[in-house]
C-alpha positions as CSV (number, residue, x, y, z in Angstrom):
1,X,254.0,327.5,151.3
2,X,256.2,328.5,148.3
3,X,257.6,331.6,150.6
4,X,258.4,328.5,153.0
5,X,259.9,326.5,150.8
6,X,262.1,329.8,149.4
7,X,263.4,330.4,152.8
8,X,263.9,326.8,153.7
9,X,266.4,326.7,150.3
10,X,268.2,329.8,151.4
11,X,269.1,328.1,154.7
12,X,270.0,325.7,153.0
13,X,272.3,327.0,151.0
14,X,274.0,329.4,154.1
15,X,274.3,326.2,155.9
16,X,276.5,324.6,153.0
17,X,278.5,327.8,152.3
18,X,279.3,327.4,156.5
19,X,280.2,324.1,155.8
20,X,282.4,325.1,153.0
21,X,283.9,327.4,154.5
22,X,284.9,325.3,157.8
23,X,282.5,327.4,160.1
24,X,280.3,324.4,160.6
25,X,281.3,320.8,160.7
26,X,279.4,319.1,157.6
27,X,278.2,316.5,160.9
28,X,276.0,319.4,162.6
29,X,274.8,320.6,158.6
30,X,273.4,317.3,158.4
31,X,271.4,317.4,161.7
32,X,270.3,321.2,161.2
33,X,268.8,321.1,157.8
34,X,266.0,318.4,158.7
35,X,265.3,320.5,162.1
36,X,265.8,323.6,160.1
37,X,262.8,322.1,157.8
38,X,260.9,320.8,160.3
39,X,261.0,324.1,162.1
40,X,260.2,326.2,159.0
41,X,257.0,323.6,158.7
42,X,255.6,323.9,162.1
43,X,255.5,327.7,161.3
44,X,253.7,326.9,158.2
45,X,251.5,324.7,160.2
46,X,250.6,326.9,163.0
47,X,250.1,330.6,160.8
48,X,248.1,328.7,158.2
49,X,244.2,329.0,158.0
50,X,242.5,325.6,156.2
51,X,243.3,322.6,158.4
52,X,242.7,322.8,162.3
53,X,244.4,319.6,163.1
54,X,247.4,321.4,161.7
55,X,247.5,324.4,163.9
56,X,246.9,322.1,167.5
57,X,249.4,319.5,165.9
58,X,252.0,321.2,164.0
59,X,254.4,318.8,162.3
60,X,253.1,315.5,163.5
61,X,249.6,316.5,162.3
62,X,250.8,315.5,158.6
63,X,250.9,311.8,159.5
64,X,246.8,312.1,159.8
65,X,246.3,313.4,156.2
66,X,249.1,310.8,155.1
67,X,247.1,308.0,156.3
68,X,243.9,309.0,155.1
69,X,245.5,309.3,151.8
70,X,246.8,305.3,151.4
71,X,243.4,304.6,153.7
72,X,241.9,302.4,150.9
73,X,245.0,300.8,149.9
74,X,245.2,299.5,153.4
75,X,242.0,298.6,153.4
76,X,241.9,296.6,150.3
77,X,245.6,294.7,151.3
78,X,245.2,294.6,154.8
79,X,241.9,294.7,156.5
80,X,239.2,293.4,153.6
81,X,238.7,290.1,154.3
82,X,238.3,288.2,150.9
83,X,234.5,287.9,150.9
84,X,233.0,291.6,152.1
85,X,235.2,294.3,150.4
86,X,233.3,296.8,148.5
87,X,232.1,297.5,145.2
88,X,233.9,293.9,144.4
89,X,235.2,291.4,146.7
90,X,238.7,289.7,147.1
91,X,237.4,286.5,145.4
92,X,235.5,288.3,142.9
93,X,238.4,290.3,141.3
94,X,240.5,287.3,141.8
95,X,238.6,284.7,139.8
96,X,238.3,287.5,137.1
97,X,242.0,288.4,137.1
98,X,242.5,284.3,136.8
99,X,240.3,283.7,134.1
100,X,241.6,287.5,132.0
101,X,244.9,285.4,132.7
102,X,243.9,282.0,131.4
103,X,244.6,280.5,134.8
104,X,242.8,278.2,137.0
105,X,240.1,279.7,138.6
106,X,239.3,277.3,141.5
107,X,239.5,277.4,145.3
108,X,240.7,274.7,147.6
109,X,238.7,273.7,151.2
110,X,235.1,275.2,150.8
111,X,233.4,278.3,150.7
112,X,234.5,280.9,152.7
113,X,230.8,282.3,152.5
114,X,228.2,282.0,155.6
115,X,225.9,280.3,154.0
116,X,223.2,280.7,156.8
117,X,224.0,284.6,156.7
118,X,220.4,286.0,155.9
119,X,220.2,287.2,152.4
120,X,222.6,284.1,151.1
121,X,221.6,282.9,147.5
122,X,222.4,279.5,146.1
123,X,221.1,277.9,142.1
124,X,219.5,274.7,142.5
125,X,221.5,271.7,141.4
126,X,219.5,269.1,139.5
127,X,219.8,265.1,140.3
128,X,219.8,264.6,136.6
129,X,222.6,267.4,134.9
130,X,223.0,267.5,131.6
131,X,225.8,267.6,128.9
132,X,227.7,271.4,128.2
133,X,226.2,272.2,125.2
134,X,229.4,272.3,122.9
135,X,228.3,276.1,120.9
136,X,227.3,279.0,123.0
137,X,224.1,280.7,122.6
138,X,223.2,283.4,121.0
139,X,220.3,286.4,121.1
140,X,219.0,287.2,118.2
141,X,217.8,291.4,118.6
142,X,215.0,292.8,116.2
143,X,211.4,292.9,116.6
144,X,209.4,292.9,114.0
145,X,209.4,296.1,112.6
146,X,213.8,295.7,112.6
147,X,214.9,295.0,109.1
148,X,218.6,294.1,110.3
149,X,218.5,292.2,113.0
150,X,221.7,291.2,115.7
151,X,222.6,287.9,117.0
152,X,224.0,289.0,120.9
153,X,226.9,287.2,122.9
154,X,225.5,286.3,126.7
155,X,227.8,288.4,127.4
156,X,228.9,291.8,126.5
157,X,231.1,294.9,127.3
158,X,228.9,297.7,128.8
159,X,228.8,301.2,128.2
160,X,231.9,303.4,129.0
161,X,232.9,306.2,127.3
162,X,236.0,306.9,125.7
163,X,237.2,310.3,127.2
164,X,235.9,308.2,130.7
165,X,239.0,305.7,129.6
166,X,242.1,305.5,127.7
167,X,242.4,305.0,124.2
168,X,244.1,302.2,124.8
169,X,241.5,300.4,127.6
170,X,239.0,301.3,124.5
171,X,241.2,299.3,121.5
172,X,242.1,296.1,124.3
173,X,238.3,296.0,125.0
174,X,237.1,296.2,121.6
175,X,239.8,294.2,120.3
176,X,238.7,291.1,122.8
177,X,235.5,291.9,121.5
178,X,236.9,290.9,117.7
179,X,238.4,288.4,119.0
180,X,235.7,286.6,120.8
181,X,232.7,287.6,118.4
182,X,230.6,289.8,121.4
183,X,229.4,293.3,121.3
184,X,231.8,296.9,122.9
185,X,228.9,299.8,123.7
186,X,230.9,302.8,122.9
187,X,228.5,304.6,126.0
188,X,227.5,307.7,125.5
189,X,231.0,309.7,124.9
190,X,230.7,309.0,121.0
191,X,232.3,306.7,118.1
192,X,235.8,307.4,118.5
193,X,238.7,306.3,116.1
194,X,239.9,303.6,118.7
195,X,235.9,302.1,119.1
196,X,236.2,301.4,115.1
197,X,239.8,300.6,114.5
198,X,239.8,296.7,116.2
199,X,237.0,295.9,114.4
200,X,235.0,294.8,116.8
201,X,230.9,295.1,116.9
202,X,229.7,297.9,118.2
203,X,226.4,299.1,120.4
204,X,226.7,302.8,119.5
205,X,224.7,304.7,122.6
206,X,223.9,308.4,122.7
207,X,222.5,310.0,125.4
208,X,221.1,313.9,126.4
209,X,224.3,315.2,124.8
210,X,224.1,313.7,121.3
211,X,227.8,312.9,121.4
212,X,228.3,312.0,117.3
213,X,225.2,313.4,116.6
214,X,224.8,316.6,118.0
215,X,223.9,320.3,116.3
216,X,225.8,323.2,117.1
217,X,223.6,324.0,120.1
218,X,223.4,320.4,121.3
219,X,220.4,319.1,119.8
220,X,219.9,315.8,117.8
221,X,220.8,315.8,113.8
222,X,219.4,313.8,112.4
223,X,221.8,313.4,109.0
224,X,224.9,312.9,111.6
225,X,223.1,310.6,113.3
226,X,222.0,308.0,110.1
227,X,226.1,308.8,108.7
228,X,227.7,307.5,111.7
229,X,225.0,304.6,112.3
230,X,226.2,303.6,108.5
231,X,229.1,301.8,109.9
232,X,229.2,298.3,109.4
233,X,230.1,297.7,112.9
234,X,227.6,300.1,114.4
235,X,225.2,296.8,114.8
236,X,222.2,298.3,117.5
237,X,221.9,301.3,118.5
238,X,221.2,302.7,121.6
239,X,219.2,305.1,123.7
240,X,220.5,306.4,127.1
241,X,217.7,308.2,129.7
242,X,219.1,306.9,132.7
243,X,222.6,305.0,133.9
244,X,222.6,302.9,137.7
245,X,226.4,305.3,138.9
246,X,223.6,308.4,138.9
247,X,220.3,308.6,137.4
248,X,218.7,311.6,136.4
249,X,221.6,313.7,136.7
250,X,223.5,315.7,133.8
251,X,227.4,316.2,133.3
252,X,229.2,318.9,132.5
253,X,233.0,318.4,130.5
254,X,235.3,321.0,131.6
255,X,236.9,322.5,128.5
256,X,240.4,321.8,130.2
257,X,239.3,318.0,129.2
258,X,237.8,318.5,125.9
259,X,241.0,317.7,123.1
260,X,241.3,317.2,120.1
261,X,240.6,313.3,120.3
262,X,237.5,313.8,122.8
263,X,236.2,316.9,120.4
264,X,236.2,314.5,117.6
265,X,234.7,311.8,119.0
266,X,231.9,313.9,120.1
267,X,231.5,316.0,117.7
268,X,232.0,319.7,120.1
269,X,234.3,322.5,119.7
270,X,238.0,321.8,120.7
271,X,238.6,323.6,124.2
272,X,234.9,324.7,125.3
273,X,233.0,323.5,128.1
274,X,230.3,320.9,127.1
275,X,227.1,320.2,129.1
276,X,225.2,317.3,129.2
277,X,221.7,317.5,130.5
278,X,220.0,315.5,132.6
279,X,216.4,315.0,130.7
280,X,216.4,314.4,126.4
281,X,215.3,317.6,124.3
282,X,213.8,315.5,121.5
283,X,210.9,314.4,123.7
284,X,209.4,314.9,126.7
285,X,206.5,312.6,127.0
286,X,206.4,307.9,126.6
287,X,204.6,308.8,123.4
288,X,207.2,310.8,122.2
289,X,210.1,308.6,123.3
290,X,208.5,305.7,121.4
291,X,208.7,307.4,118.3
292,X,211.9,309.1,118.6
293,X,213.0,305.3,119.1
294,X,211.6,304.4,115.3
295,X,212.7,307.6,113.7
296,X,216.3,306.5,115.4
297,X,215.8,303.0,113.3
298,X,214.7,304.5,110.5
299,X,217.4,306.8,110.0
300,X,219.9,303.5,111.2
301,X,218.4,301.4,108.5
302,X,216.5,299.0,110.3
303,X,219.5,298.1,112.6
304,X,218.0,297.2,116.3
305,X,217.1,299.5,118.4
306,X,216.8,300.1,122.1
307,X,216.9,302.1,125.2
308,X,218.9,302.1,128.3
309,X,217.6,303.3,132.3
310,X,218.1,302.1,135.8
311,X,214.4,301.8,136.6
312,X,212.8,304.4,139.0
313,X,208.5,304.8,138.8
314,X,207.3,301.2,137.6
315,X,204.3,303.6,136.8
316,X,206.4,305.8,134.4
317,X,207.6,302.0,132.8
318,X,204.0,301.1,132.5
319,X,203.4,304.5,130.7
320,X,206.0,303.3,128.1
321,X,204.8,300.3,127.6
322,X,201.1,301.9,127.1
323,X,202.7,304.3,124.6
324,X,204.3,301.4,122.6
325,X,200.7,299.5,122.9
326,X,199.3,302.5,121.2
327,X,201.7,303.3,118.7
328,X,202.0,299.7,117.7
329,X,205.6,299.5,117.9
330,X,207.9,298.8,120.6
331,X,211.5,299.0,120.9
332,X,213.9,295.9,120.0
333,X,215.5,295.6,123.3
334,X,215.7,297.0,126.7
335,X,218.9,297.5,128.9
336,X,218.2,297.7,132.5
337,X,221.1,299.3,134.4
338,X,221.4,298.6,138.0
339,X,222.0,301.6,140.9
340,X,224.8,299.1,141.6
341,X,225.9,299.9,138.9
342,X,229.4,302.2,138.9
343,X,231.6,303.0,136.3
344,X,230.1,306.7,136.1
345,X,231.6,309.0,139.1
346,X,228.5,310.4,140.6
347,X,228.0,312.5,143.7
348,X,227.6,309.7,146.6
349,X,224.0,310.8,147.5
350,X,223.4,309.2,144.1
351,X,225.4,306.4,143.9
352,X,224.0,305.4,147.4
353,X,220.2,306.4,147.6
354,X,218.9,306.6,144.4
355,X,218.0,304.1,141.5
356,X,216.3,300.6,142.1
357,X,219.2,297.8,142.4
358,X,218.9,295.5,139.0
359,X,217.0,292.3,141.0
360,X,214.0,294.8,141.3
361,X,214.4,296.9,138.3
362,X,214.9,293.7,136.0
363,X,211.9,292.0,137.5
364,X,210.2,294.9,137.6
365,X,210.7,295.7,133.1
366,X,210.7,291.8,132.5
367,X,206.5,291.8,134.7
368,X,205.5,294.6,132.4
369,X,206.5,293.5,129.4
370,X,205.2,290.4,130.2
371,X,202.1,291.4,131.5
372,X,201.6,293.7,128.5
373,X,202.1,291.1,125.9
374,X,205.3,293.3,124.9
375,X,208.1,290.2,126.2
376,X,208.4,288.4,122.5
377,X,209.4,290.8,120.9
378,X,212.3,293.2,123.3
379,X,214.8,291.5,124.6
380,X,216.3,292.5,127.5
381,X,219.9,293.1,128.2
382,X,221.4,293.4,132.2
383,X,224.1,295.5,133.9
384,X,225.5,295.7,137.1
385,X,227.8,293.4,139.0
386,X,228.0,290.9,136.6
387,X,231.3,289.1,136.8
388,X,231.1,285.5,137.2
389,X,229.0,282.8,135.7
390,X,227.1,282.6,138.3
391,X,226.2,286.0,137.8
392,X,225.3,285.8,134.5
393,X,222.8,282.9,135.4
394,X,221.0,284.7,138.2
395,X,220.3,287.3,135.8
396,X,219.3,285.3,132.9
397,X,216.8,283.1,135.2
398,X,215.2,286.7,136.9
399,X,214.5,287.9,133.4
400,X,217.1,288.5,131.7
401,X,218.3,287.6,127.5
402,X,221.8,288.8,128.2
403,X,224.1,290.5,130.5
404,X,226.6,293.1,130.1
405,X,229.7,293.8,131.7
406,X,231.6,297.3,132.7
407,X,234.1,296.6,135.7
408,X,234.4,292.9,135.3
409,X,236.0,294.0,132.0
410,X,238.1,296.9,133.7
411,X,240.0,294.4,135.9
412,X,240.6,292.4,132.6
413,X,242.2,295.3,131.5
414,X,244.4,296.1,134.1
415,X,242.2,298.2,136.7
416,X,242.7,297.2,140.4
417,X,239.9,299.0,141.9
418,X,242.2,301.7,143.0
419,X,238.5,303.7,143.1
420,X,240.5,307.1,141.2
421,X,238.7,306.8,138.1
422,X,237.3,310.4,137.8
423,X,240.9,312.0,139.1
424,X,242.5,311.4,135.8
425,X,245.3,309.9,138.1
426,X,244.2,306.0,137.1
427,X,247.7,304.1,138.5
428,X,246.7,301.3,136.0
429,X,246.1,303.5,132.7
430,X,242.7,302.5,132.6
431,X,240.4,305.8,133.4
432,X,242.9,308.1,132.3
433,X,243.8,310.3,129.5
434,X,247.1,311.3,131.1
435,X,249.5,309.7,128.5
436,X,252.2,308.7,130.6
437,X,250.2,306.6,132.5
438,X,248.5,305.3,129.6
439,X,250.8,303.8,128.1
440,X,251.5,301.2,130.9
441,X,248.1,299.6,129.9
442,X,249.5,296.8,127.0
443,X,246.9,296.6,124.3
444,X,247.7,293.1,123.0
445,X,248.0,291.6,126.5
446,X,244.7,293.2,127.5
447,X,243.2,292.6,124.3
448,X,243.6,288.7,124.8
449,X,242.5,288.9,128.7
450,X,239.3,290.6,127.8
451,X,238.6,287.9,125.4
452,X,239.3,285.3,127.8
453,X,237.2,286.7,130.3
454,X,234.2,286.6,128.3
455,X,234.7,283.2,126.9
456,X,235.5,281.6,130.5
457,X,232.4,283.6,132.3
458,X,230.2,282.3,129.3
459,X,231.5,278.8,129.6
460,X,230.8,279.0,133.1
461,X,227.8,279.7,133.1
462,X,227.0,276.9,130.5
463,X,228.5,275.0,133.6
464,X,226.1,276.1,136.0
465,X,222.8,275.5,134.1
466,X,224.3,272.1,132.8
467,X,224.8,271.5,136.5
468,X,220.9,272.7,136.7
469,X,219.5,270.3,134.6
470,X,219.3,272.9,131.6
471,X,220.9,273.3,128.7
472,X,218.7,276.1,127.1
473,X,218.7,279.6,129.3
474,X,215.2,279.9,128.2
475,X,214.7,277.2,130.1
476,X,215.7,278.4,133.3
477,X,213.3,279.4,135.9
478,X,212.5,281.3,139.1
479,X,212.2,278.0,141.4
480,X,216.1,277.4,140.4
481,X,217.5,280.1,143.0
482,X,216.7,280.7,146.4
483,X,217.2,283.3,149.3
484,X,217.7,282.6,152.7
485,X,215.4,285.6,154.3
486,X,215.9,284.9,158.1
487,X,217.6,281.8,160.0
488,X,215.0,279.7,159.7
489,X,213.3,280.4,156.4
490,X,214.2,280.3,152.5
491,X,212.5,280.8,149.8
492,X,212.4,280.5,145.7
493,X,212.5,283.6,143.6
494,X,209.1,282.1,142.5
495,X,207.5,282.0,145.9
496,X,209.0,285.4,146.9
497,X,208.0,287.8,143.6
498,X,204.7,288.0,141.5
499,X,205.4,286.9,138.7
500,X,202.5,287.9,136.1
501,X,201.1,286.1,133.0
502,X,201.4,287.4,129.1
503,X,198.8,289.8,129.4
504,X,197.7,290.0,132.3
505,X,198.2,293.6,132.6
506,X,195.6,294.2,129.7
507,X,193.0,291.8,131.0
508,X,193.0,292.7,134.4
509,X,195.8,294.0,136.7
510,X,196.9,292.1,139.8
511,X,196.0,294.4,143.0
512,X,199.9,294.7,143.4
513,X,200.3,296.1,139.8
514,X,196.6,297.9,139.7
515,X,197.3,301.5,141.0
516,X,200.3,302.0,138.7
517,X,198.4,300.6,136.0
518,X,195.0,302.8,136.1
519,X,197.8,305.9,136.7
520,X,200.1,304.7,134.2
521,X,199.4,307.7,131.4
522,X,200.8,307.5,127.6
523,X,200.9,310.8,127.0
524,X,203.2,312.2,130.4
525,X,205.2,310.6,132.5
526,X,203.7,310.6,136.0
527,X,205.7,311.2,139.3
């Protein structure tokens, strides 16, 4: 192509040097360079090897590849209609862009929705509402065996690492967390310079890579580990074994990525490839896991403590939760990721077929801690798709203490689900660490947008159970939200899931539950 594009220049030039000269007339230079080019490309097109379209369709080929290029920009301006575009609707990243903005978030003329379309969920309005409560709840996280407990936001930004976005998505999305008293996960990149310099809480997570906390050949240290979990704003901290964008899959950081900034952060040599893998080296077993868990809030200094999955086997769950009986110690909170879940660029095989969406994982983790006698004391934290009050409610009455946010908070940044986050070529500055294009993303503007988001989603969901009848989410229930599952028939949560009694489990298992009990094993996690 370059050879092309060398001989295309030199007739170029000979044509203006005819010109010049008065052997051409400068009308007929005009015409002949774009058919000289367009000449010189149908060559290209019909010698070259890669692209058969090309070779049949010389010239006129190129408007294939063009628009399969601006395909989903078409899609998203032109075709979507505003209820069924994919990952997030029209209406969805509208009401979060208006409420980022501190604009009206309301809708004239009725829903848009079919809402006799199987699969359509609705909350139950009560005949009696009650007042907003005038403060917004709070979480408080730390078991008994927690010596520093946390008192979580409903709402909260999820994991996303910084080296995954800008510095300055990280410092808008920690500052709104300042700003509106909730918690930033740093996810699983490390504690970077921009996590810390807002001020804003922080749920430090590690994950198979030991970003912060990593020896030279990329196991955990320990001393590393208890220095950076010293931070005053380090309040929980955080296990990853599994995330909804690809679970059970490793990453590997070309060294091409890896500067000074990202080295830093995560502790790895400047320049050299780094290589996450997909299972944890300091434990193999749910025995093992639950005590890496206390020696990890230990060395914190009592500050909660947690893991993070997209659930898979309810068996290998059940394991846990045996391991946890027989240790006597359980973890202070549990984050269930859903395999809707998508800030993480993953192969599509995973982002599409495996992982258990968050309805069934979260009912799945809330059951067995329930029906272990393990519920009072871990809370339970939700991710995936949350971005509206409504949401946030569904969650909180399936099981649910609080929800967390990833994209939701990307569009009050900026993003505009452009879908080129792992190209490094983010238009919005958002998943990039290409400075030019960075710098378009205003940190004070964002930072207020991301606290406005969380405030309005929060107050909205106050709304909503107000509008229930409850003022308390503790008090919400499975009865409050229904499914239509054919065009006849709909049913409560409650009538359509088991839902199992504190200890159940340990008395005697429901038939449903009994298999994956009697194989649940402590000591290895069963396939």
């Amino acid at each position: 192509m370059k050879r092309i594009g060398c001989v295309g220049l030199t007739v170029l030039a000979a044509l203006a040097a005819w010109g010049a000269a008065g052997w051409v007339s400068w009308w007929w230079l005009f015409a002949a360079v774009p058919l000289a080019l367009l000449g010189l490309l149908g060559v290209w097109d019909l010698t070259q090897r890669r692209h058969t379209v090309l070779r049949n369709y010389p010239v006129i080929g190129h408007a294939r590849y063009l628009l399969e290029r601006v395909r989903p920009e078409l899609q998203q301006y032109f075709v979507e209609r505003n209820y069924d575009g994919r990952p997030f609707d029209r209406d969805t990243r509208s009401i979060v862009y208006e409420r980022a903005k501190g604009t009206a978030a309301e809708e004239p003329f009725g829903t848009e929705r079919d809402v006799y379309e199987t699969g359509y969920e609705s909350l139950v309005p009560s005949m009696a509402p009650c007042p907003v409560p005038q403060t917004t709840p709070r979480v408080r996280i730390g078991g008994p065996d927690c010596t520093r407990p946390y008192d979580m936001a409903l709402l909260n930004v999820s994991a996303m690492s910084f080296g995954s976005l800008s510095a300055n998505a990280v410092l808008a999305l920690n500052g709104g967390a300042a700003a509106g008293g909730f918690a930033h996960d740093t996810g699983e990149g490390g504690l970077s310079e921009y996590h810390l310099r807002p001020g804003g809480d922080l749920v430090w997570e590690i994950g198979t890579g030991y970003f912060g906390c990593r020896t030279h050949d990329g196991g955990f240290d320990p001393a590393q580990f208890a220095d950076t979990a010293a931070h005053d704003q380090v309040k929980c901290v955080s296990l990853k074994l599994s995330q909804g964008a690809k679970p059970g899959i490793g990453g590997v950081l070309p060294g091409a990525k890896v500067n000074a900034e990202i080295a830093r952060a995560r502790g790895v040599p400047q320049g050299e490839t780094v290589i996450s893998p997909p299972y944890h080296r300091e434990f193999s077993t749910p025995r093992e896991l639950v005590r890496f868990l206390v020696r990890m809030r230990e060395l914190s200094g009592g500050k909660p403590t947690g893991f993070k999955l997209c659930p898979g086997s309810r068996r290998q769950f059940l394991a846990v939760c045996k391991a946890m009986l027989a240790e006597g110690t359980a973890p202070d909170f549990i984050i269930v990721d859903g395999a809707e879940g998508g800030t993480g660029a993953a192969p599509l095989e995973y982002a599409d077929q495996l992982g258990t969406p968050l309805t069934d994982g979260l009912l799945d983790v809330h059951n067995a801690l329930v029906g272990t006698g393990l519920r009072d004391r871990v809370r339970i934290g939700a991710s995936g798709k949350i971005a509206t009050g409504a949401d946030l409610v569904k969650r909180l009455l399936q099981g649910a203490d609080y929800g967390n946010a990833a994209r939701a908070m990307m569009f009050a940044v900026g993003c505009i689900q452009a879908q080129r986050c792992h190209t490094n070529t983010c238009p919005t500055g958002v998943t990039t660490q290409d400075p030019r294009r960075a710098r378009a993303l205003h940190v004070g503007d964002k930072t207020l947008r991301v606290q406005r988001l969380q405030q309005a989603t929060v107050a909205s969901a106050q709304q909503i159970m107000a509008s229930m009848g409850v003022a308390d989410p503790a008090d919400l229930r499975p009865h409050m939200l229904r499914r239509r599952i054919d065009p006849f028939t709909v049913r409560s949560y409650e009538e359509m899931y088991e839902w199992l009694t504190p200890g159940q489990l340990l008395a005697e298992a429901p038939g449903s539950w009994a298999a994956d009990w009697r194989a649940a094993d402590p000591d290895r996690f069963t396939v």
